[in-house]
PDB file with one MODEL, atoms N, CA, C and O in Angstrom:
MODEL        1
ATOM      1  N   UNK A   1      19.486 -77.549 -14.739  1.00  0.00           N
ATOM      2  CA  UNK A   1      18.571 -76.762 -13.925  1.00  0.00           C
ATOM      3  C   UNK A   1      19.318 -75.950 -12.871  1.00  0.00           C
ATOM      4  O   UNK A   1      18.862 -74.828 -12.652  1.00  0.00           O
ATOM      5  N   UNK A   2      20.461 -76.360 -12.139  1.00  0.00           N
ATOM      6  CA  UNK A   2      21.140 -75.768 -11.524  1.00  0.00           C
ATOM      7  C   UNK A   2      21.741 -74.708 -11.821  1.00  0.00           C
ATOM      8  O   UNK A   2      21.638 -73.829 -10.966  1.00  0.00           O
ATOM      9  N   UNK A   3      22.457 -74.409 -12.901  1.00  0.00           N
ATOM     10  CA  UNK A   3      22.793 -73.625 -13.751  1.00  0.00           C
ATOM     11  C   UNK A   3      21.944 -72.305 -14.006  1.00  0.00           C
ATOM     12  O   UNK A   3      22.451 -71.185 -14.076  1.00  0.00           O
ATOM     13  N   UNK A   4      20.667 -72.560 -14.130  1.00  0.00           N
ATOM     14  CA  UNK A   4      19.540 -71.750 -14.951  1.00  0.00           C
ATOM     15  C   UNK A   4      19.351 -70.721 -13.317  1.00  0.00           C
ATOM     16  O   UNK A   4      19.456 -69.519 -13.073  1.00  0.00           O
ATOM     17  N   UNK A   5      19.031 -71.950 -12.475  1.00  0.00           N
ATOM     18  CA  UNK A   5      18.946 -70.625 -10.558  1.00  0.00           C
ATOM     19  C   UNK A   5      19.601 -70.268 -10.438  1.00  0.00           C
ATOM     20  O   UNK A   5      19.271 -69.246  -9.836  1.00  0.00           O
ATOM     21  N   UNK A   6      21.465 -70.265 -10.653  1.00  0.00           N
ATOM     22  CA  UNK A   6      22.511 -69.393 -10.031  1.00  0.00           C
ATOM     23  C   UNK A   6      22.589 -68.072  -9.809  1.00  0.00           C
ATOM     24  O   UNK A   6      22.844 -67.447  -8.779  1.00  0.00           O
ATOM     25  N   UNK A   7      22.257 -67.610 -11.252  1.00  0.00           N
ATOM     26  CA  UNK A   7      22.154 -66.082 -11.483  1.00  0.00           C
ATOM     27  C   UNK A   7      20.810 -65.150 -10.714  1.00  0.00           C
ATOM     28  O   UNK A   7      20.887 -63.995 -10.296  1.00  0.00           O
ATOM     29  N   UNK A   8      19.550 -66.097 -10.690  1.00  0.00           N
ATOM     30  CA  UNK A   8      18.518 -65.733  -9.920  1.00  0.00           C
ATOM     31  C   UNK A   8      18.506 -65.962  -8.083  1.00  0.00           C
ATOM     32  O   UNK A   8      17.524 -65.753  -7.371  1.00  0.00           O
ATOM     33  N   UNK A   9      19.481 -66.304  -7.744  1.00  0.00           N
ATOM     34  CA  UNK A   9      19.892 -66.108  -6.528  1.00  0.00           C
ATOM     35  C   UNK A   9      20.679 -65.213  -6.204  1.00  0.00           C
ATOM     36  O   UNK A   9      20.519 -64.536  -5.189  1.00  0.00           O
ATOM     37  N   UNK A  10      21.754 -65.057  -7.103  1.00  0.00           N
ATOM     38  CA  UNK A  10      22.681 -63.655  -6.981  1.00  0.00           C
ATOM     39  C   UNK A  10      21.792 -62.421  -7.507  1.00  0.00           C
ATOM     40  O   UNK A  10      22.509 -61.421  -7.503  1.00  0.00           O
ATOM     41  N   UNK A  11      20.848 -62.207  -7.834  1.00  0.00           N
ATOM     42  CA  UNK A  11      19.920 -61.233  -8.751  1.00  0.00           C
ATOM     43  C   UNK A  11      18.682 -60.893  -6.990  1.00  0.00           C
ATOM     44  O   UNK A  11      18.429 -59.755  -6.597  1.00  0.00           O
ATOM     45  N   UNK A  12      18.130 -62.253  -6.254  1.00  0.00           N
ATOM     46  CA  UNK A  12      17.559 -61.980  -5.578  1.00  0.00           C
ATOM     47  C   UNK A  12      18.002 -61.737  -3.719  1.00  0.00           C
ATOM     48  O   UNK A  12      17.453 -61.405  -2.669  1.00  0.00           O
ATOM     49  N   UNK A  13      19.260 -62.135  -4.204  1.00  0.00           N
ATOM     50  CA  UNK A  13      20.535 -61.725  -2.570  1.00  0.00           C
ATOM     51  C   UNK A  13      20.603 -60.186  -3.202  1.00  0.00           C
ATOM     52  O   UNK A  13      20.511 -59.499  -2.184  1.00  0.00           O
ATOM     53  N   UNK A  14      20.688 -59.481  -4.069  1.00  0.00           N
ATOM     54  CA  UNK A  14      21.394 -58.289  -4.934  1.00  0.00           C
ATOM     55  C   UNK A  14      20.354 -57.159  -4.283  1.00  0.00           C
ATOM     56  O   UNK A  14      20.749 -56.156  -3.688  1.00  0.00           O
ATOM     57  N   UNK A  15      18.752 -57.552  -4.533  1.00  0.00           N
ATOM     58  CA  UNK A  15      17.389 -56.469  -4.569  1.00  0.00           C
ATOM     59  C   UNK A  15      17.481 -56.871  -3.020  1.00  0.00           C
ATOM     60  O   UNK A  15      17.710 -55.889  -2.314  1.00  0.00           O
ATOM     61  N   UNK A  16      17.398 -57.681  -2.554  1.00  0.00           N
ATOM     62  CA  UNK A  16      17.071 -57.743  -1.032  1.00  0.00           C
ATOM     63  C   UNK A  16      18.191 -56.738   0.141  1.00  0.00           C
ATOM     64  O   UNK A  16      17.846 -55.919   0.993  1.00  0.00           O
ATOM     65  N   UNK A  17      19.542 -57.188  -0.231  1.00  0.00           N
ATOM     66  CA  UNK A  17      20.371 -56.586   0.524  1.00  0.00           C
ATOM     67  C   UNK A  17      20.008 -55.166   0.126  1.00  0.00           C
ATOM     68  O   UNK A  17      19.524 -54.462   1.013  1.00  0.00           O
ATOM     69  N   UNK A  18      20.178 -54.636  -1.113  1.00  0.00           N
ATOM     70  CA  UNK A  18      20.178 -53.409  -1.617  1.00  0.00           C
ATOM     71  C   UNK A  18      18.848 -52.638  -1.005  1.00  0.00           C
ATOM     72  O   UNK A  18      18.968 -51.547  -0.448  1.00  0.00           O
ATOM     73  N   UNK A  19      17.561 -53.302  -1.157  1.00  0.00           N
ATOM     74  CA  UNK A  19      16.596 -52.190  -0.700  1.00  0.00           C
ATOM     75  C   UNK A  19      16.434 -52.807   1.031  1.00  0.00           C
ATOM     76  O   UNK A  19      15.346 -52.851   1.605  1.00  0.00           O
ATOM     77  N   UNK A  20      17.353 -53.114   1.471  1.00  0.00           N
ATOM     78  CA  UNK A  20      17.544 -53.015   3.167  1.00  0.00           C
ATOM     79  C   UNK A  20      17.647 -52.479   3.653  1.00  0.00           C
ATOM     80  O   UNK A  20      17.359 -52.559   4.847  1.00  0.00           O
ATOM     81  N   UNK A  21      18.404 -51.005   2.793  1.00  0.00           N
ATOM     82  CA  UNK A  21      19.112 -49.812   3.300  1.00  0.00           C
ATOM     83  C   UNK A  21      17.791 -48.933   3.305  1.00  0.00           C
ATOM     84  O   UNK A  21      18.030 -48.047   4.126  1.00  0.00           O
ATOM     85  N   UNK A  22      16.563 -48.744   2.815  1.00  0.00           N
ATOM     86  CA  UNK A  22      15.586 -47.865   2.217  1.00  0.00           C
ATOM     87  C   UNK A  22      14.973 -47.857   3.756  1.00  0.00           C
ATOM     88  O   UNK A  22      14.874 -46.665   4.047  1.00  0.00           O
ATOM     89  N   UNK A  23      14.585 -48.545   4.705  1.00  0.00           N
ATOM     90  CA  UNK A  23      14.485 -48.059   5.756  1.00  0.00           C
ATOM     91  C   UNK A  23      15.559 -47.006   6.707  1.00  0.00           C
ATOM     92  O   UNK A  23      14.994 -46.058   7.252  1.00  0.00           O
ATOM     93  N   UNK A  24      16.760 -47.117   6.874  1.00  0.00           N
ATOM     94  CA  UNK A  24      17.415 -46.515   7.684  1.00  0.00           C
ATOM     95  C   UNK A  24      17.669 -44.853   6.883  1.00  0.00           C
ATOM     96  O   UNK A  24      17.961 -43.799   7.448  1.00  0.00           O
ATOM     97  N   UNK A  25      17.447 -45.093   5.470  1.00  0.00           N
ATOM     98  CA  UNK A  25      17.662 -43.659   4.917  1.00  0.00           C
ATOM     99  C   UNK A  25      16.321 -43.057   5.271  1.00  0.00           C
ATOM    100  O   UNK A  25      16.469 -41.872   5.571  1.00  0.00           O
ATOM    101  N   UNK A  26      15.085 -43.452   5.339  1.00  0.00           N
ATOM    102  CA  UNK A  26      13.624 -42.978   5.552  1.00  0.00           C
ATOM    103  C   UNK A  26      14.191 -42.654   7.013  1.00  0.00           C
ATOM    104  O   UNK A  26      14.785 -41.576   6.980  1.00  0.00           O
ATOM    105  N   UNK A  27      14.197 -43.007   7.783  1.00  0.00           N
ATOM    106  CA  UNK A  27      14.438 -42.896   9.188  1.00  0.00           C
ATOM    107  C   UNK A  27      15.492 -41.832   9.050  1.00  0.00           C
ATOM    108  O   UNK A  27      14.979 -40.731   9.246  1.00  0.00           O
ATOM    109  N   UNK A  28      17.141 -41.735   8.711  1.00  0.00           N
ATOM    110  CA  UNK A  28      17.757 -40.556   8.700  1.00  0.00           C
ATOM    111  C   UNK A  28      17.501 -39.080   7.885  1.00  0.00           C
ATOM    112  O   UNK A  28      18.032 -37.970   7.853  1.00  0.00           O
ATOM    113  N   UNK A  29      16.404 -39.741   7.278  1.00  0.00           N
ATOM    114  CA  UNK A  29      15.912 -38.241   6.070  1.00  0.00           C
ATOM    115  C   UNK A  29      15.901 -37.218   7.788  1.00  0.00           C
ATOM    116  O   UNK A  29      16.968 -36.727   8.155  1.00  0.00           O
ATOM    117  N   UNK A  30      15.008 -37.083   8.393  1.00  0.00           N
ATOM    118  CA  UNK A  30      14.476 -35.989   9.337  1.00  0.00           C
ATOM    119  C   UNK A  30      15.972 -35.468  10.308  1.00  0.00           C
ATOM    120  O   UNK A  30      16.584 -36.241  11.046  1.00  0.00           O
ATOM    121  N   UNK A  31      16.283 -34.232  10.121  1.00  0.00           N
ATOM    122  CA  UNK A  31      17.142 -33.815  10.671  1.00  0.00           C
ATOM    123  C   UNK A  31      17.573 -34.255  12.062  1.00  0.00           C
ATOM    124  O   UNK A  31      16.698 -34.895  12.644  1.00  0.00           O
ATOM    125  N   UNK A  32      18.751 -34.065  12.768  1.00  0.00           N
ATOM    126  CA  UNK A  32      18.630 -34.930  13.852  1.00  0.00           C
ATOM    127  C   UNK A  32      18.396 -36.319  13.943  1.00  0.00           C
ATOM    128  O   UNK A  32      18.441 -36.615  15.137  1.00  0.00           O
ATOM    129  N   UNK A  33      18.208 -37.132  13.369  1.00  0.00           N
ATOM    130  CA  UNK A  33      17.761 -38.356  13.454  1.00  0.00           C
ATOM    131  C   UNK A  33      18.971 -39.314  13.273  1.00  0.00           C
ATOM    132  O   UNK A  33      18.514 -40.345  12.781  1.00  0.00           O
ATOM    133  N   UNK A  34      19.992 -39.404  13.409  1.00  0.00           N
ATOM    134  CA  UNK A  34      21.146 -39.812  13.093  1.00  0.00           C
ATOM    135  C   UNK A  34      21.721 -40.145  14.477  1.00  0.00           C
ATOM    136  O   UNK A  34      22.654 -40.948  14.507  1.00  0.00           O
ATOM    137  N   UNK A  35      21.342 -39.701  15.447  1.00  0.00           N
ATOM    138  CA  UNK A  35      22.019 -39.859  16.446  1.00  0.00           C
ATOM    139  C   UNK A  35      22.645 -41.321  17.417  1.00  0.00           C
ATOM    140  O   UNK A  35      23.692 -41.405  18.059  1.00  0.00           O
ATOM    141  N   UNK A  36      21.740 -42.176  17.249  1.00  0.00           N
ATOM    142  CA  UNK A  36      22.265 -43.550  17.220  1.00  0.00           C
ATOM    143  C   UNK A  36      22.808 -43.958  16.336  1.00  0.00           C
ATOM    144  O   UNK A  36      23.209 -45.007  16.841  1.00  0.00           O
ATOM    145  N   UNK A  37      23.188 -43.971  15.295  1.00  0.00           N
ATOM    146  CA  UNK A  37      24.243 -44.378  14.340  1.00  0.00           C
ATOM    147  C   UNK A  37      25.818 -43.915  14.207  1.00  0.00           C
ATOM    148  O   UNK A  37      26.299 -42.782  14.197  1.00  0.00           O
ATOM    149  N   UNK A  38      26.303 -44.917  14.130  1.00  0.00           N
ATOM    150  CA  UNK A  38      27.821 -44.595  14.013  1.00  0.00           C
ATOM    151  C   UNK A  38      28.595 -44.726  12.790  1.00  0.00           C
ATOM    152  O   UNK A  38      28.801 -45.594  11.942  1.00  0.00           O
ATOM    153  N   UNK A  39      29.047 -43.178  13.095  1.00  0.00           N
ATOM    154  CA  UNK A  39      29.868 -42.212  12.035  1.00  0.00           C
ATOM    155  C   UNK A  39      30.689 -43.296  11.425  1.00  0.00           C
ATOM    156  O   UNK A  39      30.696 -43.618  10.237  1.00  0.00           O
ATOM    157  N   UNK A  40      31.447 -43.865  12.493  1.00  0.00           N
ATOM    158  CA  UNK A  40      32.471 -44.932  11.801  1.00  0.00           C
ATOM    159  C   UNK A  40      31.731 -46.259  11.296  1.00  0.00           C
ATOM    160  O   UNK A  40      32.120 -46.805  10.264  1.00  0.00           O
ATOM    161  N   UNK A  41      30.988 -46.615  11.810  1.00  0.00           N
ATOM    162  CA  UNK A  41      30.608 -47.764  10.983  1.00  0.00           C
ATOM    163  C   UNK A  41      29.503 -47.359   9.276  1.00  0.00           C
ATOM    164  O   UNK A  41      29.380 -47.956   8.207  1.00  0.00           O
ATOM    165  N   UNK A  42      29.015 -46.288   9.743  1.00  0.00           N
ATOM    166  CA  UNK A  42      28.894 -45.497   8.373  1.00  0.00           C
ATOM    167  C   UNK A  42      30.083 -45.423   7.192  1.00  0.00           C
ATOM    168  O   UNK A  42      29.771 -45.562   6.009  1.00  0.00           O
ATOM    169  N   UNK A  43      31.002 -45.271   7.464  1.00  0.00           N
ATOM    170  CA  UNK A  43      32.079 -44.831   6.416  1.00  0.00           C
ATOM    171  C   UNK A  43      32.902 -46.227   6.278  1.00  0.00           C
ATOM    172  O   UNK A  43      33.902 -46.502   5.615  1.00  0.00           O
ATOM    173  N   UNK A  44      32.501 -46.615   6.717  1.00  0.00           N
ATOM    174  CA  UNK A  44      33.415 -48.445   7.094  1.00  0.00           C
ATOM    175  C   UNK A  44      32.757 -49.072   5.696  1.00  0.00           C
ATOM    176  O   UNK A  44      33.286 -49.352   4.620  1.00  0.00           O
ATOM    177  N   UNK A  45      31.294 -49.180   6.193  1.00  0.00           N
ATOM    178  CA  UNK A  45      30.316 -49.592   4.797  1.00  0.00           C
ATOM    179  C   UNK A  45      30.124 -49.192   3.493  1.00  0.00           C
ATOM    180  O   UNK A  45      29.994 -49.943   2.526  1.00  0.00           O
ATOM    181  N   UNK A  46      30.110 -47.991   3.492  1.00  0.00           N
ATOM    182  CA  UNK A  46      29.945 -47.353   2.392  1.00  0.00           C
ATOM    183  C   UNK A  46      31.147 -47.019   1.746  1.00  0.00           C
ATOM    184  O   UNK A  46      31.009 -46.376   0.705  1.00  0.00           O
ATOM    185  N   UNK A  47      32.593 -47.362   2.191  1.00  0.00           N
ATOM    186  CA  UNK A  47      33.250 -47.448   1.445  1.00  0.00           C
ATOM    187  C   UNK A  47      33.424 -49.042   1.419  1.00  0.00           C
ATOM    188  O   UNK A  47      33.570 -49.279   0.220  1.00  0.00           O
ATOM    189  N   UNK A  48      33.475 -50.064   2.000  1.00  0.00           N
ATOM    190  CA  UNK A  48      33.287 -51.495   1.636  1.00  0.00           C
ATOM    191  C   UNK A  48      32.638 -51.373   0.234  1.00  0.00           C
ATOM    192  O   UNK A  48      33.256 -51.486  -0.825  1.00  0.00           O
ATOM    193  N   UNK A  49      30.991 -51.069   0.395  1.00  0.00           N
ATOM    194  CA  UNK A  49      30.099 -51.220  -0.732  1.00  0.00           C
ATOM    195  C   UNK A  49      30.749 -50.391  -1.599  1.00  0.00           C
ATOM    196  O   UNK A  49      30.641 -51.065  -2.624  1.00  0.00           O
ATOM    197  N   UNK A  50      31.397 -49.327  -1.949  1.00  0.00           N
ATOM    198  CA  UNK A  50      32.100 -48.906  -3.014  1.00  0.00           C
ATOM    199  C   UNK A  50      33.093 -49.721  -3.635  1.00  0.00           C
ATOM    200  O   UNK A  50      33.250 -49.901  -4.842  1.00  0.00           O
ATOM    201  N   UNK A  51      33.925 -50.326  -2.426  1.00  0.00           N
ATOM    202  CA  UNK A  51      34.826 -51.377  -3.108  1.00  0.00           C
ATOM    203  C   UNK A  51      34.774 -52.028  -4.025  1.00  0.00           C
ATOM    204  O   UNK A  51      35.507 -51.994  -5.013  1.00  0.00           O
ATOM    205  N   UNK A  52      33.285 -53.173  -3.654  1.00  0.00           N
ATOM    206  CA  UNK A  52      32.146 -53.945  -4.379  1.00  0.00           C
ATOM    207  C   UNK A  52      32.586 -53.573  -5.613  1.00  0.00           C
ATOM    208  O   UNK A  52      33.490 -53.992  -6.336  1.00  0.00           O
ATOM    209  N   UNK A  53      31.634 -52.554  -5.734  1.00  0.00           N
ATOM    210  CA  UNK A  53      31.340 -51.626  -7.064  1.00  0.00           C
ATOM    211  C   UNK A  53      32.565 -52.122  -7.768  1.00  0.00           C
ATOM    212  O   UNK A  53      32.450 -53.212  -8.328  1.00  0.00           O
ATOM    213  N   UNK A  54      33.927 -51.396  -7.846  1.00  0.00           N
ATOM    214  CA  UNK A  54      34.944 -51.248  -8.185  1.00  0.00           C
ATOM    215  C   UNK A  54      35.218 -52.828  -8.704  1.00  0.00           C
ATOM    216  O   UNK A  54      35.603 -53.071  -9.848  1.00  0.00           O
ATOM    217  N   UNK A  55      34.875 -54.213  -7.348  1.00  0.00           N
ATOM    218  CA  UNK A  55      35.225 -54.870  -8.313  1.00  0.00           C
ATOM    219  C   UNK A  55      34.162 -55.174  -8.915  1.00  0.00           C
ATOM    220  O   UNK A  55      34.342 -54.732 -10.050  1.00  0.00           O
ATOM    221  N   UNK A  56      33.374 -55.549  -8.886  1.00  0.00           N
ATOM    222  CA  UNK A  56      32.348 -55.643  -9.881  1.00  0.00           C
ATOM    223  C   UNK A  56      32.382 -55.416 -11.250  1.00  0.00           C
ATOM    224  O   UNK A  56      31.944 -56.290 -11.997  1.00  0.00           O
ATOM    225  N   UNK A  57      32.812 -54.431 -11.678  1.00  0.00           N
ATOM    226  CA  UNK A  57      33.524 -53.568 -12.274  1.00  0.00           C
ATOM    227  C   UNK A  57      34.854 -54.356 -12.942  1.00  0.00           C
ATOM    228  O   UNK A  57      34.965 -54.430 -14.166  1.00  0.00           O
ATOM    229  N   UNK A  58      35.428 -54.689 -12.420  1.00  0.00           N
ATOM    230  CA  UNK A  58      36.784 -55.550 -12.732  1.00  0.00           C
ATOM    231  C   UNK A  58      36.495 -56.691 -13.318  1.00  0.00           C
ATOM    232  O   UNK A  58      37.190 -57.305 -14.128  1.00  0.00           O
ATOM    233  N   UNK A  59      35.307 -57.008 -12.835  1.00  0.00           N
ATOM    234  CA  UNK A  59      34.957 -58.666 -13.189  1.00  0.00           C
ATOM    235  C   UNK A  59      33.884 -58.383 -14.488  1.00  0.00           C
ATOM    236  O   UNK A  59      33.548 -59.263 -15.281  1.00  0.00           O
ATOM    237  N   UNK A  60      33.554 -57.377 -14.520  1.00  0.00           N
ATOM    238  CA  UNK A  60      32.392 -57.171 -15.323  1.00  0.00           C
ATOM    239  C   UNK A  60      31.076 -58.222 -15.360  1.00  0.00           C
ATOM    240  O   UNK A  60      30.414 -58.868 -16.173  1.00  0.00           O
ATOM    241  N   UNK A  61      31.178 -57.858 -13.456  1.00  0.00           N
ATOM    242  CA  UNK A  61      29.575 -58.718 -13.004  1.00  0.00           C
ATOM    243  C   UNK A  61      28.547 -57.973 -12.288  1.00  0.00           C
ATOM    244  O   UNK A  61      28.510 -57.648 -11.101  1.00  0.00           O
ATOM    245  N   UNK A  62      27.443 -57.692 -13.549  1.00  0.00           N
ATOM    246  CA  UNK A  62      26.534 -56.396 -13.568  1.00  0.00           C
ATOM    247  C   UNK A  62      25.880 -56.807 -12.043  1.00  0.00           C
ATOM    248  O   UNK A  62      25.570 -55.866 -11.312  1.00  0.00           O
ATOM    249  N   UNK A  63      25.719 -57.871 -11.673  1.00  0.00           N
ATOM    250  CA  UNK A  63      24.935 -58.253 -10.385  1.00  0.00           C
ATOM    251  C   UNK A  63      25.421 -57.372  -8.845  1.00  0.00           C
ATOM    252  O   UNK A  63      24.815 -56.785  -7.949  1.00  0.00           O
ATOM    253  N   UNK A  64      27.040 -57.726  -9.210  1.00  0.00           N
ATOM    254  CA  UNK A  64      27.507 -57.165  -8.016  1.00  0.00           C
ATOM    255  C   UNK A  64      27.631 -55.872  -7.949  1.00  0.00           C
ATOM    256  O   UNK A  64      27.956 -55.050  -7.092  1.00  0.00           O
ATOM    257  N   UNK A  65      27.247 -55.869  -9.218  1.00  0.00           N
ATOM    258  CA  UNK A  65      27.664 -53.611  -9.353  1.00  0.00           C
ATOM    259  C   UNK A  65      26.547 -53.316  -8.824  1.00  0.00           C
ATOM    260  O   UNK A  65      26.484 -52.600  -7.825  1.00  0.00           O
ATOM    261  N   UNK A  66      25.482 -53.831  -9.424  1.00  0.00           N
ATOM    262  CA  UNK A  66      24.218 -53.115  -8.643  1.00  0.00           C
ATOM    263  C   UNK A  66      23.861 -53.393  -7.651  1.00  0.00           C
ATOM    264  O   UNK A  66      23.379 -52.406  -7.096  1.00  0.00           O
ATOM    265  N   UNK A  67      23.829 -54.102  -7.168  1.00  0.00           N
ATOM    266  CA  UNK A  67      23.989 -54.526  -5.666  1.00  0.00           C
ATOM    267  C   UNK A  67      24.443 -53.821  -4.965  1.00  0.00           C
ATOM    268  O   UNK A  67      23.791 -53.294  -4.064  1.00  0.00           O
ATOM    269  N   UNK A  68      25.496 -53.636  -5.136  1.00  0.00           N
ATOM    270  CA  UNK A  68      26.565 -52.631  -4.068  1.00  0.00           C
ATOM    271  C   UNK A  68      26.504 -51.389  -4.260  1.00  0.00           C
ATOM    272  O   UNK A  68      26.519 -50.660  -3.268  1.00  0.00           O
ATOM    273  N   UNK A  69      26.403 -50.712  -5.808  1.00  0.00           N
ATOM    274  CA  UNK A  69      25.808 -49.793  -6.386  1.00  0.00           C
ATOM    275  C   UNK A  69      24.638 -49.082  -5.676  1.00  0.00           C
ATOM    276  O   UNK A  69      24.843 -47.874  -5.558  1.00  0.00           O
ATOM    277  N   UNK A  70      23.633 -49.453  -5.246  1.00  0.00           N
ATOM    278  CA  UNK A  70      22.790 -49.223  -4.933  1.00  0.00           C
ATOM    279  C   UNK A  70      22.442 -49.190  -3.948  1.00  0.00           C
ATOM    280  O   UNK A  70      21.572 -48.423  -3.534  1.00  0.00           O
ATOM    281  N   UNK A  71      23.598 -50.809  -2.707  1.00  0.00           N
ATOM    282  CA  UNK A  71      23.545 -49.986  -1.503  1.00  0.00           C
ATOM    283  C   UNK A  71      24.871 -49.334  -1.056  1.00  0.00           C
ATOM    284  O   UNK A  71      24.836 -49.211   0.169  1.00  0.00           O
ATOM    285  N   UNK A  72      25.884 -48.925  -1.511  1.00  0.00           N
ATOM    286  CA  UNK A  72      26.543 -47.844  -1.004  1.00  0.00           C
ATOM    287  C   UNK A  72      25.863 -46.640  -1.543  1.00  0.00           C
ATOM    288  O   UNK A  72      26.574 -45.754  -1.068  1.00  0.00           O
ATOM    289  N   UNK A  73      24.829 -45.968  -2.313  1.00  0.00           N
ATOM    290  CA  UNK A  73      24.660 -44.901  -2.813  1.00  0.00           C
ATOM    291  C   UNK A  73      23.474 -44.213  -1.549  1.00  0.00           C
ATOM    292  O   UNK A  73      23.065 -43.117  -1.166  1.00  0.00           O
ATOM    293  N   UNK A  74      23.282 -45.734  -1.245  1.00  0.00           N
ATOM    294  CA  UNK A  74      21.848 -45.470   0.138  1.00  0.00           C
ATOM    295  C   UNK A  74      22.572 -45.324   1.110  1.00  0.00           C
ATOM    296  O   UNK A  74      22.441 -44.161   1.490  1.00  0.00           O
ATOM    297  N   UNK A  75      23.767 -46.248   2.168  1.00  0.00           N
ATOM    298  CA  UNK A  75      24.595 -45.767   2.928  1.00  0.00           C
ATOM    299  C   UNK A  75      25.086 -44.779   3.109  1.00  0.00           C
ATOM    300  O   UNK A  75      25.270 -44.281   4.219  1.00  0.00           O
ATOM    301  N   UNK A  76      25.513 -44.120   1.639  1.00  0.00           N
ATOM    302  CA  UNK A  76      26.170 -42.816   1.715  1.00  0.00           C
ATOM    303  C   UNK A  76      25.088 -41.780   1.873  1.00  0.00           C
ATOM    304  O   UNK A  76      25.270 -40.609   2.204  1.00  0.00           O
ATOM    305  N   UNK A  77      24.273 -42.190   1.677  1.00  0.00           N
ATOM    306  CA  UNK A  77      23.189 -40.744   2.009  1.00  0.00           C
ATOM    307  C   UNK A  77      22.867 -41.195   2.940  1.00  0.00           C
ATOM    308  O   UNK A  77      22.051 -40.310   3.198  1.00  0.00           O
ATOM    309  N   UNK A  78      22.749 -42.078   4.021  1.00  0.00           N
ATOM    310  CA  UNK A  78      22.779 -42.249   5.186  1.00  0.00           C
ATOM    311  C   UNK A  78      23.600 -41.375   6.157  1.00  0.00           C
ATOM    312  O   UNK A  78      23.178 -40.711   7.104  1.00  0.00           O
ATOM    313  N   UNK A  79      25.476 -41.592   5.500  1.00  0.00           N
ATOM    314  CA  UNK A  79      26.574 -41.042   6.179  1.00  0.00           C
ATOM    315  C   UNK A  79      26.378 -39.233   5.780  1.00  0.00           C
ATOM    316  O   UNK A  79      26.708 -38.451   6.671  1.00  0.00           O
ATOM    317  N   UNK A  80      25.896 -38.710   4.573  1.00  0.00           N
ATOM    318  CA  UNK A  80      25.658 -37.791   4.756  1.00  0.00           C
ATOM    319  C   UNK A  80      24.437 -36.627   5.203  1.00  0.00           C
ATOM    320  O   UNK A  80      24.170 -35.432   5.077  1.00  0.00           O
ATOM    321  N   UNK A  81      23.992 -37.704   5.725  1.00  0.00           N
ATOM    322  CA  UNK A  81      22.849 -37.514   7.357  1.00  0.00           C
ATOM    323  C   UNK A  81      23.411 -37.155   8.437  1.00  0.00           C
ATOM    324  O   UNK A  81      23.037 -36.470   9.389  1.00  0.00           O
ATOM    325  N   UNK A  82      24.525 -37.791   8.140  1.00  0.00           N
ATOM    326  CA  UNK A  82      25.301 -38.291   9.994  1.00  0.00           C
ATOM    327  C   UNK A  82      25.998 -36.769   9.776  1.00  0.00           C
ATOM    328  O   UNK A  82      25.827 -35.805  10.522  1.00  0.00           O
ATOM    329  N   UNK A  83      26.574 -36.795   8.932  1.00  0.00           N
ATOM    330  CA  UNK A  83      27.431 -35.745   8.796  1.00  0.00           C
ATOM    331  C   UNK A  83      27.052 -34.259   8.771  1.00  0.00           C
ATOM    332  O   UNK A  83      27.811 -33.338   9.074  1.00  0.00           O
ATOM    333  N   UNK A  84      25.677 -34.137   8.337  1.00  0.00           N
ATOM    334  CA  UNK A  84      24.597 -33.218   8.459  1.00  0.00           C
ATOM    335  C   UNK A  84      24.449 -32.802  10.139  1.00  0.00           C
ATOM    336  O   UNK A  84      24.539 -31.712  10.705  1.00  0.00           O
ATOM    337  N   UNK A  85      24.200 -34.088  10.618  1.00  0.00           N
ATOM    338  CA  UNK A  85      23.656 -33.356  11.694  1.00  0.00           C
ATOM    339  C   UNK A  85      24.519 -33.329  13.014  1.00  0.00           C
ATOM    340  O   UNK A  85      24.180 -33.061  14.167  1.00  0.00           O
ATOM    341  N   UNK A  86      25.609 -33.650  12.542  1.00  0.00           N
ATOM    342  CA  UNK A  86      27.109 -33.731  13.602  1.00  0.00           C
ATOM    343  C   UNK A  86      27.168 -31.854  13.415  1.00  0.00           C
ATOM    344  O   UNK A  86      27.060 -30.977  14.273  1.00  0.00           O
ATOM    345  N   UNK A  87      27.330 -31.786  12.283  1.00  0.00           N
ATOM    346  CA  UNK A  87      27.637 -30.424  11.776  1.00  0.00           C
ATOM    347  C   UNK A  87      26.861 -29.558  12.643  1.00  0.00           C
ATOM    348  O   UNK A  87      27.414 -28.686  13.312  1.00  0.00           O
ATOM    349  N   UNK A  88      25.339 -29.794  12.672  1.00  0.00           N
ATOM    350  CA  UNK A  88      24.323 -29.262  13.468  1.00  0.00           C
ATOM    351  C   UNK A  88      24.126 -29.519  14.632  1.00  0.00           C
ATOM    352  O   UNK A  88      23.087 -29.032  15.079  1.00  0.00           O
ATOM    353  N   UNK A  89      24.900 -30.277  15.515  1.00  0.00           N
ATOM    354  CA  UNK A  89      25.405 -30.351  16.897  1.00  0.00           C
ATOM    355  C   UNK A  89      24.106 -31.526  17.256  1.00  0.00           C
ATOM    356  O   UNK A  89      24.135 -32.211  18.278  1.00  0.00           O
ATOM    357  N   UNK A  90      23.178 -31.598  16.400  1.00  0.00           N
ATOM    358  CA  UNK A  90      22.722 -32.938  16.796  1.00  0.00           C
ATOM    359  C   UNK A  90      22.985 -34.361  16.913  1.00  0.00           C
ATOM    360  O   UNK A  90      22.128 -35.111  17.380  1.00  0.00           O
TER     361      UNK A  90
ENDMDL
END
């Protein structure tokens, strides 16, 4: 029985972390809105969560790909919020 939950804990740590990010991208969609967030801890993460990916990837463990997959792809459109509106002096 132990065996059978492992994968459904790494499957439900995977959707939770991942759609965590779906608030802060709703919130950075509106121009300007970036302004409390930091540039560097933006690019810190989203290349961490790329890392992920990569190994994930290495290990050929679909859990961690999407996981990380999914939230560096949200981070990064986070960071290219930030970067949007640095550009735009906001």
């Amino acid at each position: 029985m132990t065996r059978s939950i492992i994968p459904w804990i790494g499957i439900s740590a995977a959707v939770l972390t991942s759609l965590s990010y779906i608030p802060q991208v709703r919130k950075a969609w509106p121009r300007g809105s970036t302004r409390d967030l930091s540039l560097h801890m933006l690019i810190v993460l989203t290349s961490g969560l790329s890392l992920w990916v990569g190994y994930g990837l290495l290990k050929a463990d679909w859990v961690i790909v999407a996981a990380n997959g999914v939230g560096a792809a949200l981070s990064g459109c986070v960071l290219i919020f930030k970067i949007r509106d640095m550009r735009a002096g906001k």
